[in-house]
SERO-4910 file (N, C-alpha, C, O; in steps of 0.05 Angstrom, whole numbers):
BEGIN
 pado doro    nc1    nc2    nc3   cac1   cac2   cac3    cc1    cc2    cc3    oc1    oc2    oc3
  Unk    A   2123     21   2038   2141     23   2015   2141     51   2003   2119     61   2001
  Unk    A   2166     66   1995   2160     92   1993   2170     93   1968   2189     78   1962
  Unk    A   2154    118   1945   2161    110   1926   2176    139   1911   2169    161   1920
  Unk    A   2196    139   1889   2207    158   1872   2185    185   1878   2161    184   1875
  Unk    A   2200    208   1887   2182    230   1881   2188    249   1850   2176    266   1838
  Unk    A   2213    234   1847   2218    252   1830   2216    237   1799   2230    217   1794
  Unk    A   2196    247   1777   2191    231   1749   2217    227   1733   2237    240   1734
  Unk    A   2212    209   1720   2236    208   1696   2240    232   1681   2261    242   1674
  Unk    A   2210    242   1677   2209    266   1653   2227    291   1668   2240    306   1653
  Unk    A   2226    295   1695   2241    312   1706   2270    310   1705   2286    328   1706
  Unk    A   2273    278   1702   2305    290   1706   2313    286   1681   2337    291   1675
  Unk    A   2293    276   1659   2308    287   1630   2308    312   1623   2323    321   1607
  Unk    A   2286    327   1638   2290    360   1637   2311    370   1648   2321    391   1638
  Unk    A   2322    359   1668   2350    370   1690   2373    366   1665   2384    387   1659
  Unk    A   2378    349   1655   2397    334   1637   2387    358   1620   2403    377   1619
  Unk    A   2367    359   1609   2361    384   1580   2373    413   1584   2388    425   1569
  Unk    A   2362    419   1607   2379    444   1614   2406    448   1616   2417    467   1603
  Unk    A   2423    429   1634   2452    433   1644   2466    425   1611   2487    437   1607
  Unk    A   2455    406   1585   2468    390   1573   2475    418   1541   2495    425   1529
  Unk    A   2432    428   1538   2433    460   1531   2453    475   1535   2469    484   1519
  Unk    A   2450    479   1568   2451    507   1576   2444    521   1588   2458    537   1601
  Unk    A   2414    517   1588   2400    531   1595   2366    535   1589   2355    525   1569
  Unk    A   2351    552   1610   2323    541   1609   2305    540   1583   2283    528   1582
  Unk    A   2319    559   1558   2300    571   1547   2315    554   1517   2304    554   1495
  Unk    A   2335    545   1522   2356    523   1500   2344    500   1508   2349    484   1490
  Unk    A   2330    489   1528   2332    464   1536   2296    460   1523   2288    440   1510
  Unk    A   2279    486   1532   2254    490   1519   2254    477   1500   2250    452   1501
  Unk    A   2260    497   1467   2270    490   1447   2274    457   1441   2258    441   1431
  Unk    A   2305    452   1453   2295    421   1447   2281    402   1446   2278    385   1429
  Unk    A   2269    406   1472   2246    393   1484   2220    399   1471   2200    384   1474
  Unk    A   2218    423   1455   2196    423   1450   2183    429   1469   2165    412   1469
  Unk    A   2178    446   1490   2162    449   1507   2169    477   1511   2189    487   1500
  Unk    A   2152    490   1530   2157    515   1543   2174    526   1561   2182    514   1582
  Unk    A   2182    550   1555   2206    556   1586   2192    553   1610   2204    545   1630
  Unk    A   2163    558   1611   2159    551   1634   2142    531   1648   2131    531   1671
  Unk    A   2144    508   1623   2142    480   1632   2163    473   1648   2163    462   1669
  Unk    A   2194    486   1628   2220    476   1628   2220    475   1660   2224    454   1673
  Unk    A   2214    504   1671   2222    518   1697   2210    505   1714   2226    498   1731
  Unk    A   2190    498   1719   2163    485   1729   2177    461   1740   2187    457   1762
  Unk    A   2175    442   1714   2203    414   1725   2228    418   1737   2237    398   1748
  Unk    A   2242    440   1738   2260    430   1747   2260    444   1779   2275    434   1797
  Unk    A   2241    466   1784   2236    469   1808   2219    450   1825   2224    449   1849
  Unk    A   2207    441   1819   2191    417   1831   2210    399   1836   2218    397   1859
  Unk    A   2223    382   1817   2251    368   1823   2273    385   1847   2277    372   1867
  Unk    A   2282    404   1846   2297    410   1866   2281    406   1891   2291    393   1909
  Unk    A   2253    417   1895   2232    421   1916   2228    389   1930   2224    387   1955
  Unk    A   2230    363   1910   2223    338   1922   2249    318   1929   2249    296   1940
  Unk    A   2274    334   1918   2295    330   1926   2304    344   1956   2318    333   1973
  Unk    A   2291    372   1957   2300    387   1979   2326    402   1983   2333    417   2002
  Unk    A   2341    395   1956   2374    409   1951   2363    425   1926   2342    422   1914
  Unk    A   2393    448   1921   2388    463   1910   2411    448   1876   2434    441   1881
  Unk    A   2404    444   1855   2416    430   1841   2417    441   1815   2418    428   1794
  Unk    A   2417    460   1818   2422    482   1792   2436    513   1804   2429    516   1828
  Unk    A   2449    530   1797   2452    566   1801   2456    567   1769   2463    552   1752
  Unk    A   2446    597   1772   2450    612   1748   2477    629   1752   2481    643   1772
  Unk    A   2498    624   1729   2521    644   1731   2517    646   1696   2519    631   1677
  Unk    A   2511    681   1702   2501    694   1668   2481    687   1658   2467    706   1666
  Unk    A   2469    676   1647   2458    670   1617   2459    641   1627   2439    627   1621
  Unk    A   2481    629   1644   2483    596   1636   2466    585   1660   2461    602   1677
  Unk    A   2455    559   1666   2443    545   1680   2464    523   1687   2466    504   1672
  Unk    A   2486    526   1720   2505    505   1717   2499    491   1748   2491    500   1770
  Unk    A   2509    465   1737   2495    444   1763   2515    461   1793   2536    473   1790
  Unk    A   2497    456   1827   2511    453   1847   2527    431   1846   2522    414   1829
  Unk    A   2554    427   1865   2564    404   1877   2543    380   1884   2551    357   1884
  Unk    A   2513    387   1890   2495    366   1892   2482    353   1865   2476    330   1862
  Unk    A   2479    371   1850   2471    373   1834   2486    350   1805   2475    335   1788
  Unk    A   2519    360   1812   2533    339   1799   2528    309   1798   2526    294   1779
  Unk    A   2526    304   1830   2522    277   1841   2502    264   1831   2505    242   1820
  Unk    A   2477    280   1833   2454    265   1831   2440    267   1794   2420    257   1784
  Unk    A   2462    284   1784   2451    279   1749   2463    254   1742   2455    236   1727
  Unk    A   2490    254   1761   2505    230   1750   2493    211   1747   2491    199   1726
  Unk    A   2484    205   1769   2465    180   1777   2433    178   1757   2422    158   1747
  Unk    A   2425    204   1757   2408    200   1746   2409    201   1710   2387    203   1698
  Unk    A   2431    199   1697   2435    195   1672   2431    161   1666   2419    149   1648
  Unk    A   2444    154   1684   2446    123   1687   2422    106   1689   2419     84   1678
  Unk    A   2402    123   1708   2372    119   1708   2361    125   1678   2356    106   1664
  Unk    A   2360    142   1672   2358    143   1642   2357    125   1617   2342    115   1601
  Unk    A   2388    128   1625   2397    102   1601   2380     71   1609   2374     54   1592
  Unk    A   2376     70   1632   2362     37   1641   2338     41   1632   2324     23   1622
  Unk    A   2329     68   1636   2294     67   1626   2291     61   1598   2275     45   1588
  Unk    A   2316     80   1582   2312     69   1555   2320     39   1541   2305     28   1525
  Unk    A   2334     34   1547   2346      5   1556   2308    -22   1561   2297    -41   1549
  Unk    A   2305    -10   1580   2274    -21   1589   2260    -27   1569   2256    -49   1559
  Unk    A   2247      8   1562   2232     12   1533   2238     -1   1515   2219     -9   1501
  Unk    A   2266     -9   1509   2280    -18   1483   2271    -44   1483   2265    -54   1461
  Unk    A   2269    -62   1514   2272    -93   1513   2240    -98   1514   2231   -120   1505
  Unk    A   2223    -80   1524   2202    -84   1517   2184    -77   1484   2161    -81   1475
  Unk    A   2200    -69   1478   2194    -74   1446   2198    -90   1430   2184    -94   1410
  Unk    A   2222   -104   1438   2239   -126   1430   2222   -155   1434   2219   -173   1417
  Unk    A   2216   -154   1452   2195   -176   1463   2175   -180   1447   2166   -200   1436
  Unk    A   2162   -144   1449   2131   -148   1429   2139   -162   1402   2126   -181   1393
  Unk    A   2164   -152   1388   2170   -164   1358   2180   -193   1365   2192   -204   1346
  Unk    A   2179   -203   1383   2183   -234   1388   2208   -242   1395   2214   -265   1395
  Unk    A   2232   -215   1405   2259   -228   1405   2247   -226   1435   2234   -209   1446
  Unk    A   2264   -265   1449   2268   -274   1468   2272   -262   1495   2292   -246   1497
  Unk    A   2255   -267   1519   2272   -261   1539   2301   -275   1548   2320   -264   1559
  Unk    A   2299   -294   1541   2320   -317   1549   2320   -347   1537   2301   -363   1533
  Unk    A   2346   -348   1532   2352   -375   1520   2355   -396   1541   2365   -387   1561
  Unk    A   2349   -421   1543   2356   -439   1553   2377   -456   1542   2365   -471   1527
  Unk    A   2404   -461   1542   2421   -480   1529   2436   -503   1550   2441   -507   1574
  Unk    A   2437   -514   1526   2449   -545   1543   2465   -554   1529   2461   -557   1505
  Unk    A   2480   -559   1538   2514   -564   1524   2519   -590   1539   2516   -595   1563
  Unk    A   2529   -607   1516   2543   -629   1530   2569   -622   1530   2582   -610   1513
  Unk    A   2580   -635   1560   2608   -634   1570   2638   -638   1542   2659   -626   1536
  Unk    A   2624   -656   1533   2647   -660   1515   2658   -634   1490   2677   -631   1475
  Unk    A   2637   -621   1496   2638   -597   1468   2653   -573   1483   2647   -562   1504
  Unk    A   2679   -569   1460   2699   -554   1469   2696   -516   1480   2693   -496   1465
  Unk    A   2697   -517   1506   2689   -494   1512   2702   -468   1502   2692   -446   1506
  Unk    A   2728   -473   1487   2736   -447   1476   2718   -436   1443   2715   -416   1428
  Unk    A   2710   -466   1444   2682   -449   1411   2663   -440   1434   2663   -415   1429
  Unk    A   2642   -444   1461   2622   -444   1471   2631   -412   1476   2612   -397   1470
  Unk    A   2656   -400   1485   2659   -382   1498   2658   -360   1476   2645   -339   1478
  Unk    A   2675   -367   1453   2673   -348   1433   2644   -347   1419   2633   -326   1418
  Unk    A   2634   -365   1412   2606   -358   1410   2585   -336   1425   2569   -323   1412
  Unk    A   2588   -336   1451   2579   -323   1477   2589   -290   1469   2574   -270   1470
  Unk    A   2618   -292   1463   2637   -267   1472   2619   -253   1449   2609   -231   1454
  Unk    A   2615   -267   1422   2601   -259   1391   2570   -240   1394   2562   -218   1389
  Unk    A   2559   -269   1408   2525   -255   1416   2519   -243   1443   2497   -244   1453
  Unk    A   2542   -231   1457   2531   -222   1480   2531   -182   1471   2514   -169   1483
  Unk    A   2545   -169   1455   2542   -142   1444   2512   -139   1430   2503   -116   1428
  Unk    A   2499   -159   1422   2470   -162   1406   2449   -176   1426   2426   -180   1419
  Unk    A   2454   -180   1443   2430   -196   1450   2404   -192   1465   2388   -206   1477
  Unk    A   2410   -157   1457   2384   -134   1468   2369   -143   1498   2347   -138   1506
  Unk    A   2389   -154   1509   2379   -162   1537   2371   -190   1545   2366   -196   1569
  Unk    A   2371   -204   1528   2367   -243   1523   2379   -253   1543   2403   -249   1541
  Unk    A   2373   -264   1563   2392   -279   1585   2397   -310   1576   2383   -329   1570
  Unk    A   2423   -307   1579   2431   -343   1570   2426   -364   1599   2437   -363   1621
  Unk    A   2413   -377   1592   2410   -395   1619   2424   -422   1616   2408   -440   1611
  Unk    A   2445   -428   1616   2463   -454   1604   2467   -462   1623   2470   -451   1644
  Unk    A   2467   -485   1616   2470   -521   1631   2490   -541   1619   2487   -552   1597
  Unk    A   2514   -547   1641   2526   -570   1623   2511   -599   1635   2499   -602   1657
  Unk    A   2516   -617   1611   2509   -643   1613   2525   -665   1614   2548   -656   1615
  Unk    A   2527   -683   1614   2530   -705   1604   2518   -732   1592   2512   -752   1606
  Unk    A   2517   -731   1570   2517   -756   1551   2479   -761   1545   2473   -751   1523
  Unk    A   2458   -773   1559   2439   -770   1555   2417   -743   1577   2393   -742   1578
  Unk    A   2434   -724   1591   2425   -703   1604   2412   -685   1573   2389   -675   1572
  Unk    A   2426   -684   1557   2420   -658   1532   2384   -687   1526   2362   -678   1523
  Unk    A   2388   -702   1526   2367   -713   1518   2338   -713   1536   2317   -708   1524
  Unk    A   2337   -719   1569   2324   -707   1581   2316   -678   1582   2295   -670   1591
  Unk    A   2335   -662   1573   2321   -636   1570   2308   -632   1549   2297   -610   1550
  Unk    A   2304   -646   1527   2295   -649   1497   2268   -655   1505   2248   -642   1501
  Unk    A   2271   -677   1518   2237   -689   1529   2220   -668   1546   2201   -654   1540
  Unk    A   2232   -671   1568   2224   -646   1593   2218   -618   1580   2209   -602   1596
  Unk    A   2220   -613   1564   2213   -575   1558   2233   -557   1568   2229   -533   1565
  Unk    A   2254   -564   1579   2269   -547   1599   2292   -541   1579   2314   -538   1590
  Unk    A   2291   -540   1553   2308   -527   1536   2304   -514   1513   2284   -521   1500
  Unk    A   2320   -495   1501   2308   -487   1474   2330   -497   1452   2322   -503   1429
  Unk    A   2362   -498   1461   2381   -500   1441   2395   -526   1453   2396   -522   1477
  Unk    A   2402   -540   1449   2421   -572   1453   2438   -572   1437   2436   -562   1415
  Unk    A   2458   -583   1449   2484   -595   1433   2488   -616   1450   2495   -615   1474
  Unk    A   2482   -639   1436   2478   -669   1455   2500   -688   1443   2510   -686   1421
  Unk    A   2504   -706   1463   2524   -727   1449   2511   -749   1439   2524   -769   1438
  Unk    A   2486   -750   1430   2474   -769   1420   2453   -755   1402   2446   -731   1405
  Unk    A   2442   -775   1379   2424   -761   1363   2394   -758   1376   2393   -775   1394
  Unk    A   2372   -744   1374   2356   -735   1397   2331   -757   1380   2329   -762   1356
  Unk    A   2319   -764   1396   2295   -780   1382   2270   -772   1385   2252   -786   1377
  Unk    A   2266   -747   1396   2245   -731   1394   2241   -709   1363   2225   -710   1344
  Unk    A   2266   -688   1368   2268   -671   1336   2277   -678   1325   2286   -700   1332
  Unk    A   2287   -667   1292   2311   -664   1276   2332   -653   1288   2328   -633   1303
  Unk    A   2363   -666   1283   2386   -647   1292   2403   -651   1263   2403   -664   1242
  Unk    A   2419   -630   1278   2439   -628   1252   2464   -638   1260   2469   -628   1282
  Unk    A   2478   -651   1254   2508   -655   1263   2527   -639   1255   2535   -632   1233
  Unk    A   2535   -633   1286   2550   -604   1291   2585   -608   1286   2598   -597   1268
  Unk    A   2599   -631   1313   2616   -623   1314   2632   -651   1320   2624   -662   1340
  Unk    A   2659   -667   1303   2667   -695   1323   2683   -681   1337   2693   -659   1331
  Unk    A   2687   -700   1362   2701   -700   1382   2721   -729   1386   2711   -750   1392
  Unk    A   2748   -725   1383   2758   -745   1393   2771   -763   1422   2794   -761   1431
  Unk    A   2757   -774   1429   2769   -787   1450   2789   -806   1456   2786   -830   1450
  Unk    A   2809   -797   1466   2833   -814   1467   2841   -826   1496   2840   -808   1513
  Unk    A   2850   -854   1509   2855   -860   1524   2872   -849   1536   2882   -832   1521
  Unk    A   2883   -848   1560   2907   -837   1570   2900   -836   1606   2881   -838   1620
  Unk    A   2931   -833   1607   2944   -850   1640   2962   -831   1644   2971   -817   1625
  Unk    A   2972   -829   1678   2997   -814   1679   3018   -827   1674   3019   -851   1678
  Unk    A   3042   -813   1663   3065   -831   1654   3077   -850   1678   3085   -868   1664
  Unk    A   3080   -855   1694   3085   -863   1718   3066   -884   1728   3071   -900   1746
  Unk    A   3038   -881   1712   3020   -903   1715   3024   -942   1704   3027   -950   1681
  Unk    A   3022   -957   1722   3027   -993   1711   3025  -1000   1687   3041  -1014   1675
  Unk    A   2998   -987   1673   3003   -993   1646   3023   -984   1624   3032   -996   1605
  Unk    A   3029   -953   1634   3059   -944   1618   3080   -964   1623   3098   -966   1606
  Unk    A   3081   -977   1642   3106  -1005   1652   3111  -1025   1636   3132  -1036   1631
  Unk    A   3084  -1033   1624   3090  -1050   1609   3101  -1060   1587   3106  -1084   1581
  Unk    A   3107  -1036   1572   3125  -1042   1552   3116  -1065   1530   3125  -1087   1524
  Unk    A   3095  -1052   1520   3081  -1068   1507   3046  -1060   1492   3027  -1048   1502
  Unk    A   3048  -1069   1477   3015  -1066   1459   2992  -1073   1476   2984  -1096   1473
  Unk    A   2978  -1058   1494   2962  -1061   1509   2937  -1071   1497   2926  -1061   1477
  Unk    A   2926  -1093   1512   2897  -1110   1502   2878  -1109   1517   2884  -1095   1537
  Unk    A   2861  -1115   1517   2827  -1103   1533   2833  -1119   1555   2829  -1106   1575
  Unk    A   2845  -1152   1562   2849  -1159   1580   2878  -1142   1599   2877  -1152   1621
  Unk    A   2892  -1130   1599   2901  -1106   1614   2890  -1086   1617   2902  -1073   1633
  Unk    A   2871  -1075   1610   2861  -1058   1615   2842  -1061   1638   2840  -1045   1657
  Unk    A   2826  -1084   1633   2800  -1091   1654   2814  -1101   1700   2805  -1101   1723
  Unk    A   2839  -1108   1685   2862  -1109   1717   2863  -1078   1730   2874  -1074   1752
  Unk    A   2853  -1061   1717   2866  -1035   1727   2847  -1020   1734   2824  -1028   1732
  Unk    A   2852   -997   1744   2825   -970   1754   2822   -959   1721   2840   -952   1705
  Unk    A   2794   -961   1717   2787   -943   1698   2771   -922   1719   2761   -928   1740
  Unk    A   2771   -897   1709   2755   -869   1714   2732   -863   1688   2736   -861   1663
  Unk    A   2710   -862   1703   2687   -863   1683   2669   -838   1687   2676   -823   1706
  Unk    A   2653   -833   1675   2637   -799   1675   2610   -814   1675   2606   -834   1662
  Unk    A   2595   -804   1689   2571   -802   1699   2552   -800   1682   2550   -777   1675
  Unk    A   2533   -818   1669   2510   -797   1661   2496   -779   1673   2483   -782   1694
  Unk    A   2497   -756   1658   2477   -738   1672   2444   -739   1677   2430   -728   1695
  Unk    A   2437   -754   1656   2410   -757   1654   2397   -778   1669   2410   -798   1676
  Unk    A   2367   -778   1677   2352   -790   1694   2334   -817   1677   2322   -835   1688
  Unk    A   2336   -812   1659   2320   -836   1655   2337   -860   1627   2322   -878   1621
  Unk    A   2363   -860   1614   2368   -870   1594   2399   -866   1604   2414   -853   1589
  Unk    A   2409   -876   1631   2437   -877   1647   2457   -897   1640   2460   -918   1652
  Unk    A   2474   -888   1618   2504   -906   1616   2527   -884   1628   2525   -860   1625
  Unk    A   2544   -895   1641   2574   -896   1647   2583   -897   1617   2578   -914   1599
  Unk    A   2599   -873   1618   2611   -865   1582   2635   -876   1586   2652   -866   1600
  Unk    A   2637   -905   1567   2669   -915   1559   2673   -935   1585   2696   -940   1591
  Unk    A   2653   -946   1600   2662   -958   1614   2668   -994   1607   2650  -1009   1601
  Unk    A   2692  -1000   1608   2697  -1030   1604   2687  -1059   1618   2692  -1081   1608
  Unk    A   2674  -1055   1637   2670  -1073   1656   2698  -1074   1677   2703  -1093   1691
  Unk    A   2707  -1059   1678   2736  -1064   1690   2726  -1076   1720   2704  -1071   1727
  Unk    A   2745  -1091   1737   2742  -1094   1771   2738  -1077   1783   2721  -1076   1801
  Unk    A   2761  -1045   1771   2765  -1024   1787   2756  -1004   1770   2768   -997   1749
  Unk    A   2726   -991   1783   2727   -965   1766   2722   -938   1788   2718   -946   1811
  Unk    A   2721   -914   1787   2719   -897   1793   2697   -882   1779   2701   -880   1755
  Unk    A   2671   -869   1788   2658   -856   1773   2660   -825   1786   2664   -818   1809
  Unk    A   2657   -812   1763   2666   -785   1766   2637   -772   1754   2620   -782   1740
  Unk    A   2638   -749   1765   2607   -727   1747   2622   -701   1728   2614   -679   1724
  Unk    A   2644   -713   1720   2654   -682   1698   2675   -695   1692   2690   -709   1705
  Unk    A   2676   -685   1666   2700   -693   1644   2729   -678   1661   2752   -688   1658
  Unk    A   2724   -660   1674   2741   -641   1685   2753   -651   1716   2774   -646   1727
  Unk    A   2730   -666   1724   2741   -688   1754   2752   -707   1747   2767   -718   1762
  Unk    A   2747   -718   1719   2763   -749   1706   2789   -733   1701   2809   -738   1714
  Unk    A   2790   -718   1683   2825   -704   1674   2835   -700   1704   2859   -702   1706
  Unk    A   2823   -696   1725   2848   -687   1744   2849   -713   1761   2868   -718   1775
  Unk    A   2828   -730   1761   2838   -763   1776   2856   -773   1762   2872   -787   1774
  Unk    A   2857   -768   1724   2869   -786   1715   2913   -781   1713   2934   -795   1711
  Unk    A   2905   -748   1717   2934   -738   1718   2941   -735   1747   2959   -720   1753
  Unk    A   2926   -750   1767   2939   -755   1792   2947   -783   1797   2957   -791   1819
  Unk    A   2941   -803   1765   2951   -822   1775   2937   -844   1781   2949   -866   1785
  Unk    A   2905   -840   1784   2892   -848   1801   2872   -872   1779   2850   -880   1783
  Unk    A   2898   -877   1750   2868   -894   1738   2865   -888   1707   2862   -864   1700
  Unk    A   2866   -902   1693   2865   -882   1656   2833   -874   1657   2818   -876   1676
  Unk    A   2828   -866   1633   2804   -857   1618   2804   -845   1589   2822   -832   1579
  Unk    A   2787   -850   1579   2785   -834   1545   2775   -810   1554   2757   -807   1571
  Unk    A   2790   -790   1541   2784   -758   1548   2782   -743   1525   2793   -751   1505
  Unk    A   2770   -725   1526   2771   -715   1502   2793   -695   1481   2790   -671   1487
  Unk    A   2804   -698   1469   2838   -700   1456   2834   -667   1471   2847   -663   1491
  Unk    A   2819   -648   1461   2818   -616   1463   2823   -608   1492   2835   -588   1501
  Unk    A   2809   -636   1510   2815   -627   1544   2839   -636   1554   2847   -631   1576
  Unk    A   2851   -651   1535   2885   -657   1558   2905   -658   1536   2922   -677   1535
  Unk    A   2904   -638   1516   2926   -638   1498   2944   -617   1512   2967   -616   1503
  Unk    A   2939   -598   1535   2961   -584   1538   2977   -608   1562   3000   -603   1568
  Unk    A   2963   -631   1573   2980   -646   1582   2994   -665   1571   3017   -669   1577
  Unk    A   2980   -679   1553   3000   -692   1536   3030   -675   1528   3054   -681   1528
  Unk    A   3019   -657   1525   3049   -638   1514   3064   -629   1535   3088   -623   1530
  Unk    A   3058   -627   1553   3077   -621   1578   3086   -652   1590   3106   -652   1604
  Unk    A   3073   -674   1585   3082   -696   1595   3068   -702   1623   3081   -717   1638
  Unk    A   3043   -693   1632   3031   -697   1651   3020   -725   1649   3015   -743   1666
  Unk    A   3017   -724   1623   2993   -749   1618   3006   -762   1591   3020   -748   1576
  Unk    A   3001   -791   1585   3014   -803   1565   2987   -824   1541   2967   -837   1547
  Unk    A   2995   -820   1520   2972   -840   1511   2979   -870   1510   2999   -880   1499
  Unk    A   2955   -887   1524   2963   -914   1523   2966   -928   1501   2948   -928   1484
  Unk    A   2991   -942   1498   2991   -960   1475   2967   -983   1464   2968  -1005   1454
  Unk    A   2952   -971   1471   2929  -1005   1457   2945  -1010   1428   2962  -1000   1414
  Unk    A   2932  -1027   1429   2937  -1051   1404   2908  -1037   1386   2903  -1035   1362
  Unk    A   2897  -1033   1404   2869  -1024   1381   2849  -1005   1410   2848  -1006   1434
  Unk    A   2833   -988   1380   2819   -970   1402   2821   -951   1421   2807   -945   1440
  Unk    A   2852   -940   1406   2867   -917   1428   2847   -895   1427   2838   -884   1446
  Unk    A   2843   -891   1404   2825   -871   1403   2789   -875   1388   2784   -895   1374
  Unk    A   2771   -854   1393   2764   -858   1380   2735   -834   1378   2730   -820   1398
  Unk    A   2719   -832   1355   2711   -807   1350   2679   -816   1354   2667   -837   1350
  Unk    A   2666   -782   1369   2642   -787   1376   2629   -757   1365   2643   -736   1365
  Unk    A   2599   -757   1356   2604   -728   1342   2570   -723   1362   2551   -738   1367
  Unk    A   2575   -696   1369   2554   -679   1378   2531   -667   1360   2533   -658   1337
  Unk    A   2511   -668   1373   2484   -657   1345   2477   -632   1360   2482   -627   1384
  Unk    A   2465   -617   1344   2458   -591   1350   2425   -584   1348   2421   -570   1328
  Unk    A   2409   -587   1359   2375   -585   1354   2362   -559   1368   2375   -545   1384
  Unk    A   2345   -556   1363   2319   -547   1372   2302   -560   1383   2295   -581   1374
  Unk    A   2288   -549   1410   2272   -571   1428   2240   -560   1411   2219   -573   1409
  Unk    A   2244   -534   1401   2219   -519   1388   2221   -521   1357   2212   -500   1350
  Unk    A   2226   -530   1341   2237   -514   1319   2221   -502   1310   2225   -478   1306
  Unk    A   2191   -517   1301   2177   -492   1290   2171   -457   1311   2158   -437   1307
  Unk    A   2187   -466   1332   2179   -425   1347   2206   -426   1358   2211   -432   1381
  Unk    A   2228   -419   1339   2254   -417   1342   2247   -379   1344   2229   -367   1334
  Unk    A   2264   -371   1357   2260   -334   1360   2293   -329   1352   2315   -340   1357
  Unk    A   2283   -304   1333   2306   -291   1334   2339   -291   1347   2359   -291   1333
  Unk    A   2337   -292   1375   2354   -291   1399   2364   -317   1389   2387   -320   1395
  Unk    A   2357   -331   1382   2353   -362   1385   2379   -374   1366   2400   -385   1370
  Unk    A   2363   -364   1344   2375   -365   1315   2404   -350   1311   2423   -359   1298
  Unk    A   2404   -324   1324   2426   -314   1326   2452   -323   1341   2475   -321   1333
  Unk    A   2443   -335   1365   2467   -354   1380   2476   -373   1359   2497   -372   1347
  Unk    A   2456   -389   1357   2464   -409   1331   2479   -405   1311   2494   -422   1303
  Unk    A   2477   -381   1300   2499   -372   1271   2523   -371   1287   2543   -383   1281
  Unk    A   2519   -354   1314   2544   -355   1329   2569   -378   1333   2593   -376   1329
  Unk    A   2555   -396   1340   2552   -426   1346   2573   -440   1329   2596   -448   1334
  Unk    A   2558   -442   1305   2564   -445   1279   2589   -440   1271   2607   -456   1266
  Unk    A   2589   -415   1272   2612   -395   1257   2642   -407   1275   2663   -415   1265
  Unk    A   2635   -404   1297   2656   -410   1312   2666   -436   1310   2690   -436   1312
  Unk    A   2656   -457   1307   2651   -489   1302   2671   -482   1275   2695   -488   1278
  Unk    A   2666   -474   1256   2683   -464   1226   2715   -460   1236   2736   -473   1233
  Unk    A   2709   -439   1248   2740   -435   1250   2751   -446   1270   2775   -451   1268
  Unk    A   2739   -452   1290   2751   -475   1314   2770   -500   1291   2794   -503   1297
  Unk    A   2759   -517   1266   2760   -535   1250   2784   -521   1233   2806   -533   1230
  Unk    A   2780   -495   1222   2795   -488   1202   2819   -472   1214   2828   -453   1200
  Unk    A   2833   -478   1241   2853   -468   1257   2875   -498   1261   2897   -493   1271
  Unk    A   2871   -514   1256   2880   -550   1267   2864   -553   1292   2875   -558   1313
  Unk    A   2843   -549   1291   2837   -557   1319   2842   -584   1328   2840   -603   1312
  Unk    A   2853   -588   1363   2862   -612   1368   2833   -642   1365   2836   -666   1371
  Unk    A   2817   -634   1358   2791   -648   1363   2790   -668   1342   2776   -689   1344
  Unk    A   2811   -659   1314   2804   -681   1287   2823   -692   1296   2832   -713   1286
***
């Protein structure tokens, strides 16, 4: 394994000089000697083997090689400090990485704007996100394998807060038997037909979300495989209003007439798997979170 001959400190001296001027300007800044200055940057050319400086006048201006390899090596720079930065960040306790777990039902245009919010701040924090379904956010509550949840059920390990409802509304393609009927649909029509059902995600506390007992069901593993079985036709399901309102409005998909229970509302909680060693990083997604949840609500969102 062969390693860098050339130090960082050298090529922030290369950068000092060309950025100066020159050897005895770059001194100065640096605080050091011209012929420290000189020292570094000949050794650097020497373990490079190219020539990456000429003198024209008074000035110290890069070769054609010279260009290439500051370029590159500015960039090295910036990562070192970058480095330094995240290892300090750490010592004061901000996070390497979040673990989050999102249940499926929670609308991904707040998840994304939240993200778009804390990703300019997050001094290097890696988001490690997981979608779920239904009791998945709860096995990770148990398991250790999370720090932030947004679950569709209240968690029976921590405190949560209740974040966000979600409404679920039935719906079929227009062209589907039960649109035929022409008529106030009752739980006994419904159970004659394909229902499409979503999967729990979780391993130990497994319901089928919204399933009727029907003859005919279909199980699916994503809210996003049920919307496209159910607008092929292939079967109703309660979906969640935010994921098929641009089909309702184009007429892809229709809401079924029940007589009762067309719709109906389920609300997501928001916890900590830690709370007493919540970090920084942590807390800050959360305001994120939050904030976005606000105006998601205070826009009409399709979800009330």
């Amino acid at each position: 394994m062969s390693y860098p001959r050339v130090s960082l400190e050298q090529w922030r001296t290369l950068q000092a000089v060309v950025e100066q001027g020159g050897f005895a300007q770059a001194a100065a800044h640096l605080h050091r000697s011209q012929s420290a200055v000189s020292y570094a940057v000949q050794r650097l050319q020497d373990n490079l083997g190219v020539p990456v400086l000429r003198i024209e006048g008074r000035r110290a201006v890069l070769t054609e090689a010279g260009e290439v390899v500051l370029r590159r090596a500015r960039q090295l720079l910036r990562d070192a400090e970058a480095l330094e930065t995240l290892a300090h960040e750490l010592k004061a306790g901000w996070e390497a990485e979040i673990r989050l777990v999102v249940d499926a039902a929670f609308p991904t245009e707040i998840l994304m704007e939240a993200l778009q919010a804390f990703a300019p701040h997050d001094r290097g924090t890696r988001v490690l996100m997981q979608e779920v379904v239904l009791s998945g956010a709860m096995d990770a509550l148990r398991e250790g394998t999370a720090d932030l949840v947004i679950s569709a059920g209240l968690p029976d390990t921590v405190l949560a807060d209740e974040f966000i409802g979600i409404e679920f509304i039935a719906v079929a393609h227009p062209d589907h038997p039960l649109h035929k009927q022409n008529k106030l649909l009752e739980f006994s029509d419904l159970k004659r037909e394909m229902q499409i059902v979503i999967r729990d995600s979780g391993q130990h506390q497994i319901a089928d979300h919204g399933w009727l007992e029907s003859e005919h069901r279909w199980t699916v593993s994503s809210i996003e495989r049920a919307l496209s079985t159910v607008t092929h036709g292939l079967g109703f399901a309660w979906l969640p209003r935010h994921r098929v309102l641009s089909q309702l409005e184009s007429g892809q998909l229709k809401p079924l007439p029940l007589s009762q229970g067309q719709t109906y509302s389920a609300h997501l909680y928001l916890s900590y798997a830690h709370p007493e060693h919540v970090g920084p990083a942590t807390r800050l997604l959360t305001q994120h979170l939050r904030d976005a949840v606000v105006r998601f609500q205070t826009s009409g969102d399709p979800t009330q």
